[in-house]
C-alpha positions in Angstrom: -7.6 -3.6 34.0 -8.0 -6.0 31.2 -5.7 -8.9 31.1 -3.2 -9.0 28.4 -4.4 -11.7 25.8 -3.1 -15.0 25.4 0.5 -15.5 23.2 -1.4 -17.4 20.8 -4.1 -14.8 20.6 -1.6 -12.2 19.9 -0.1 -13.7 16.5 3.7 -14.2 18.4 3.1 -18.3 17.9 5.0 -20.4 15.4 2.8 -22.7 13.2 3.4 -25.8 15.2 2.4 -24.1 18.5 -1.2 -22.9 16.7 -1.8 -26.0 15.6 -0.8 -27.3 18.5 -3.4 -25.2 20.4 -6.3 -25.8 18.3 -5.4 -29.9 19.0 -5.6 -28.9 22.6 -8.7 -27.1 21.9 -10.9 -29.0 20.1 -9.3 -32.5 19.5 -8.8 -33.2 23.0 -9.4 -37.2 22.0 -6.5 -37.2 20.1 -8.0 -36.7 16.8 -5.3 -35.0 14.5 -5.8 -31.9 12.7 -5.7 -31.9 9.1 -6.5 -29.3 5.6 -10.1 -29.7 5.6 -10.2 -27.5 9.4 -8.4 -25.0 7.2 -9.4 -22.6 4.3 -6.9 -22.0 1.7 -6.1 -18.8 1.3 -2.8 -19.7 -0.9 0.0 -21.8 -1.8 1.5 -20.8 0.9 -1.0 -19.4 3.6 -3.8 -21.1 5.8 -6.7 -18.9 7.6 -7.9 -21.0 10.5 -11.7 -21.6 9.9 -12.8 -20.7 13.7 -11.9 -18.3 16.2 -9.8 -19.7 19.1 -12.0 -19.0 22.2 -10.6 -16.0 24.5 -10.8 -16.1 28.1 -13.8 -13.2 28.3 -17.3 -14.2 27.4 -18.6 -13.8 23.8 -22.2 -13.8 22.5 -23.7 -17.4 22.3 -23.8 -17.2 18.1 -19.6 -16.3 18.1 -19.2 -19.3 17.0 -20.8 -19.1 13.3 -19.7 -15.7 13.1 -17.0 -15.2 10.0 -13.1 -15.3 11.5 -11.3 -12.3 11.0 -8.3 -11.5 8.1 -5.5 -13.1 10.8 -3.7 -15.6 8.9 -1.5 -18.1 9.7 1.6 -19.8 7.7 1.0 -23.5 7.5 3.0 -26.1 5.9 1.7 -27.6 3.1 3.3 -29.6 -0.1 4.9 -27.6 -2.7 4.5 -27.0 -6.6 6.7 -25.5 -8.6 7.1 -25.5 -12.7 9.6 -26.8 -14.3 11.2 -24.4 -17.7 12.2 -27.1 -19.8 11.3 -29.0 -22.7 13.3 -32.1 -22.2 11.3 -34.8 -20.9 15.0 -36.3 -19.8 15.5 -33.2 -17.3 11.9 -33.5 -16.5 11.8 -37.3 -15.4 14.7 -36.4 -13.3 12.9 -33.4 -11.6 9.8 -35.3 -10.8 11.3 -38.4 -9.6 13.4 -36.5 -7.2 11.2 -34.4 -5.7 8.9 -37.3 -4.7 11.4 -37.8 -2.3 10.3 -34.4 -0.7 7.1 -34.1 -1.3 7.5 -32.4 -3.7 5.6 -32.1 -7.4 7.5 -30.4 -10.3 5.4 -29.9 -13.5 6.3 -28.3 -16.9 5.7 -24.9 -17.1 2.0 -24.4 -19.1 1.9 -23.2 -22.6 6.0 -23.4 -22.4 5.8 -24.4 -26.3 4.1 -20.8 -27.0 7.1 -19.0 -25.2 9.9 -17.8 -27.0 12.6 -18.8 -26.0 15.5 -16.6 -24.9 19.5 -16.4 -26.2 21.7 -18.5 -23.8 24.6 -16.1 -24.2 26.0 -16.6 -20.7 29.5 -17.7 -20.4 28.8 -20.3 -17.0 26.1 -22.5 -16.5 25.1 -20.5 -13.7 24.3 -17.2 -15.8 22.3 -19.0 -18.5 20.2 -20.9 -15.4 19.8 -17.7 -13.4 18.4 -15.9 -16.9 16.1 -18.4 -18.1 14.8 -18.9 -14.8 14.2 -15.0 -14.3 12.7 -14.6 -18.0 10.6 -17.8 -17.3 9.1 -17.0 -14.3 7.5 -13.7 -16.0 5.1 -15.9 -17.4 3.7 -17.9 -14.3 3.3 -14.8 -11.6 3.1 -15.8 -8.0 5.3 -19.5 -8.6 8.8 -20.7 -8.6 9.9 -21.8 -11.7 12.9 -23.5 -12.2 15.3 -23.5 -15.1 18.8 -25.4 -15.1 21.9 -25.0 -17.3 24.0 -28.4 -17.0 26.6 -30.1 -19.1 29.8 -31.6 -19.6 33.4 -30.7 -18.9 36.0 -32.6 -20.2 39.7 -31.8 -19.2 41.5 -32.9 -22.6 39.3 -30.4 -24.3 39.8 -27.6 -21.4 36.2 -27.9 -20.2 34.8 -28.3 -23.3 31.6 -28.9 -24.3 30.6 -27.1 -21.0 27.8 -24.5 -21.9 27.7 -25.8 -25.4 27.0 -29.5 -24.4 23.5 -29.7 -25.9 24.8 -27.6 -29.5 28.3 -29.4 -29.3 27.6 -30.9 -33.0 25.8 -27.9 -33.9 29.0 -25.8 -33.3 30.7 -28.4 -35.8 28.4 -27.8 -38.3 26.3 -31.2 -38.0 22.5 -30.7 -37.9 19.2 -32.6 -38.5 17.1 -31.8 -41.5 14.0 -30.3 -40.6 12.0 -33.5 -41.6 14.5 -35.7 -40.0 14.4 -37.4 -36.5 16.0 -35.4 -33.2 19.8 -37.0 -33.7 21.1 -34.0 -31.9 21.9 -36.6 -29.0 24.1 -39.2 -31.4 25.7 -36.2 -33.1 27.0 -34.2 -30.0 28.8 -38.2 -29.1 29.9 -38.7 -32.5 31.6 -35.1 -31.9 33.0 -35.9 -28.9 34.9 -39.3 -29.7 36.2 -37.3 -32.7 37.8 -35.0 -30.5 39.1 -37.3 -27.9 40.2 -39.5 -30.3 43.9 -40.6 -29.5 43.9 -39.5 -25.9 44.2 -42.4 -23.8 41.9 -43.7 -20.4 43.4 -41.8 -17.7 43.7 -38.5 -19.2 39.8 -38.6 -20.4 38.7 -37.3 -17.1 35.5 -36.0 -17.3 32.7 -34.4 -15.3 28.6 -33.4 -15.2 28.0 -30.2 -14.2 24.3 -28.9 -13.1 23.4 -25.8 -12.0 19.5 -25.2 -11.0 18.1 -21.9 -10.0 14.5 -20.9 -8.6 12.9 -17.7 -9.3 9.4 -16.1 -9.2 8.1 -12.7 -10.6 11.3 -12.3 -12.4 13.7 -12.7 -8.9 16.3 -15.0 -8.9 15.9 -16.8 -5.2 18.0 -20.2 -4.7 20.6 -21.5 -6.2 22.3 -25.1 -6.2 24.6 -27.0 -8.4 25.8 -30.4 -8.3 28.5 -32.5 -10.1 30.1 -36.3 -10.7 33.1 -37.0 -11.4 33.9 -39.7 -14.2 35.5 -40.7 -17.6 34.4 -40.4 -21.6 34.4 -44.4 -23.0 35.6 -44.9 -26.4 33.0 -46.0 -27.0 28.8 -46.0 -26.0 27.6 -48.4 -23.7 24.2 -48.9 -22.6 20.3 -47.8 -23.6 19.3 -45.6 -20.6 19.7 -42.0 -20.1 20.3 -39.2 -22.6 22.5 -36.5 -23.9 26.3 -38.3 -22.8 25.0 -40.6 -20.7 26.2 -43.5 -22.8 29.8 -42.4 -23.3 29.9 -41.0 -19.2 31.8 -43.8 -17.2 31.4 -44.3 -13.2 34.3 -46.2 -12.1 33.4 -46.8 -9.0 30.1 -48.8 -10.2 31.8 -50.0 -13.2 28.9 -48.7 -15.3 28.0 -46.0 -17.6 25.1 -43.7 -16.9 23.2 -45.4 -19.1 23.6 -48.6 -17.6 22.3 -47.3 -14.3 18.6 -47.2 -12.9 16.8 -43.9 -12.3 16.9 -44.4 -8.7 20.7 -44.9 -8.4 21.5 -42.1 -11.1 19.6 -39.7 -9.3 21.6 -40.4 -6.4 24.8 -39.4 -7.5 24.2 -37.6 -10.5 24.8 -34.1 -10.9 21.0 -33.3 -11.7 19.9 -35.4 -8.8 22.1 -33.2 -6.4 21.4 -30.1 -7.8 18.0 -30.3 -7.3 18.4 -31.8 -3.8 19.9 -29.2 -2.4 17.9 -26.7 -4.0 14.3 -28.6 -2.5 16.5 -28.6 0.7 16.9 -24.8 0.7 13.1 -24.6 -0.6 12.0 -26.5 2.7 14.0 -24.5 5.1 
């Protein structure tokens, strides 16, 4: 009777035990195994580039002989493309998904895309659909898209999903040979509207909502907020969109008067997309 093969022969290993047996194997000095004793196969996928010897004898040229189609899962860093056009959203991405290892770049050719209606009525709806209609053009990768803003509670959540055409709404637009002012309008509007109201009732928060998709699936979702105030008036040069009117009282600061590094800690970008690299690694 033949003996039943090894576990490790048979496929019912996790990726840490193979590699662990191929150290045992052939590193016995200690010497750690790394992506050049691999072929790529994938993104995602590693085919080991030897046969791990069985227990009955082979011929004495096995060894050069071509492994077989088994392949094995095996961690390796992640990309995934970015569906934005803001280079604000984009430094954020990047910088926090460093921290995971991460790399987030813009989705190619995203300027030749049209680009689809935002009609959704949350922030999650408009992230899950340009996320779903983005991915369509990069088969076989995640693609993220995001829908964030701001909700103030003297306006009743207002700008929310209309954030980035909050001065548009009002009428107030660039001419077509003029600089982007979109930012400085969308404040302007909002100190108009909040004009009057005092400090504590200009309670105010960020809202992000992130979503990963690929082939036109929506996979993981995350969202993250802060909590804060609107200023009467700007403060600071960092940042973008409301950054300079968006008050942190427990720093004392503005969000434009924060470093990258600390804004992406506790701003509502930086946690959305956290927790969505978090569910990404498990």
């Amino acid at each position: 009777m033949q003996p039943a093969p090894p576990a490790w022969e048979a496929g019912r290993l996790g990726d840490i035990e193979i590699a662990q047996v191929y150290q045992m194997k052939y590193f016995p000095d200690g010497r750690t195994l790394n992506k050049r004793h691999f072929r790529c196969q994938s993104i995602f996928t590693f085919a080991p580039a030897w046969h791990i010897p069985s227990t009955t004898a082979r011929p004495a040229d096995s060894l050069n002989r071509r492994p077989p189609a088994t392949r094995y899962t095996f961690p390796m860093a992640l990309n995934l493309f970015a569906a934005t056009t803001s280079q604000g959203k984009l430094r954020d991405f990047q910088t926090a998904a460093r921290e995971f290892s991460f790399t987030i770049e813009p989705l190619p050719r995203l300027d030749k895309i049209a680009v689809p209606e935002e009609n959704g009525a949350t922030f999650a709806a408009n992230a899950t659909l340009k996320a779903v209609y983005y991915s369509r053009f990069a088969p076989g990768q995640l693609v993220l898209a995001d829908d964030s803003g701001l909700e103030v509670d003297a306006l009743d959540g207002a700008p929310g999903v209309r954030s980035a055409r909050f001065a548009a709404d009002s009428g107030l637009v660039d001419s077509p040979d003029a600089n982007d002012n979109t930012d400085v309008w969308n404040n302007m509007v909002l100190l108009q509207r909040l004009a009057g109201v005092s400090p504590e009732k200009r309670a105010a928060r960020y809202r992000c909502v992130l979503v990963a998709a690929r082939d036109g699936e929506a996979l993981h979702t995350a969202e993250g907020t802060v909590e804060g105030l609107i200023l009467e008036a700007p403060r600071g040069t960092g940042g973008f969109g409301y950054d300079p009117l968006f008050y942190l009282p427990s720093l004392d600061r503005s969000m434009a008067e924060i470093d990258l590094e600390t804004k992406l800690s506790l701003s509502h970008r930086g946690r959305a997309i956290a927790a969505l690299l978090v569910m990404l690694q498990a």
